[in-house]
N, C-alpha and C positions, 0 to 999 in steps of 0.2 A: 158125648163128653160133657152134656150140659150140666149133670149131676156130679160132677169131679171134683171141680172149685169151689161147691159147696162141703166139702167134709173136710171135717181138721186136718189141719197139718200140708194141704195139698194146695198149694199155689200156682200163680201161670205156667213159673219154669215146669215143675215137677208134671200139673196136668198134660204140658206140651209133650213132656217127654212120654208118658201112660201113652197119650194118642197116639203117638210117632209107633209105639209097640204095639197097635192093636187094642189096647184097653179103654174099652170108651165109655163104660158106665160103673157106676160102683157094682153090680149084678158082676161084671166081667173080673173086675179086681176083686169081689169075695172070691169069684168059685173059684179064681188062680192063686190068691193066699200073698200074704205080702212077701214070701222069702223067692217063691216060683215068680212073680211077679220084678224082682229087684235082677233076678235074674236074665230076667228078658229083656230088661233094659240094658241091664249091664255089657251083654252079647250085642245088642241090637244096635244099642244110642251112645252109650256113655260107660266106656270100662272103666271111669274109675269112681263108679256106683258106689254109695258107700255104705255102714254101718245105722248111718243118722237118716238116709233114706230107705234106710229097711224098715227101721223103726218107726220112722213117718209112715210109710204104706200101711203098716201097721195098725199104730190109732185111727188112720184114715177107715178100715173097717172096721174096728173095734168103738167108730165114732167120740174118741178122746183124743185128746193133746198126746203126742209120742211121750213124755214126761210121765204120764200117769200111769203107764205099762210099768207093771215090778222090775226092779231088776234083772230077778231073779229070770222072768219071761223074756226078760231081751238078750237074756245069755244064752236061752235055750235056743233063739230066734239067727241070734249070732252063729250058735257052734250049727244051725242046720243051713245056715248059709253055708258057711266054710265047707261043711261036709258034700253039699252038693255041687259047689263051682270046679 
């Protein structure tokens, strides 16, 4: 998890929560995707996961602030939430 709290967007709570679900390097959080990933949390830690932390996983591998992701890509990120929960 040591590499967690280093990338944007990802703070104690949010790291705490990655590790609680098995995610404990940024390696672990690419290959699982941030929508697969909001997922695991959502089921595992915390069902009322939300939108703002998909986004956040998001930049967190994209390595930007969730902010700098387009719109446009967080709609697409949004409706592939919805589709899979």
């Amino acid at each position: 998890m040591d590499d967690l709290p280093k990338l944007p967007n990802i703070g104690p709570v949010l790291a705490g929560k990655l590790a609680e679900a098995g995610i404990k390097s940024y390696t672990d959080l690419a290959a699982l995707g941030s929508v697969r990933t909001l997922l695991k949390i959502r089921d595992a830690i915390d069902p009322g996961a939300c939108y703002s932390m998909l986004y956040a996983l998001e930049g967190a591998i994209r390595g930007v602030r969730w902010h700098a992701i387009p719109r446009d890509e967080r709609q697409r990120l949004k409706e592939e939430f919805d589709r899979l929960r």
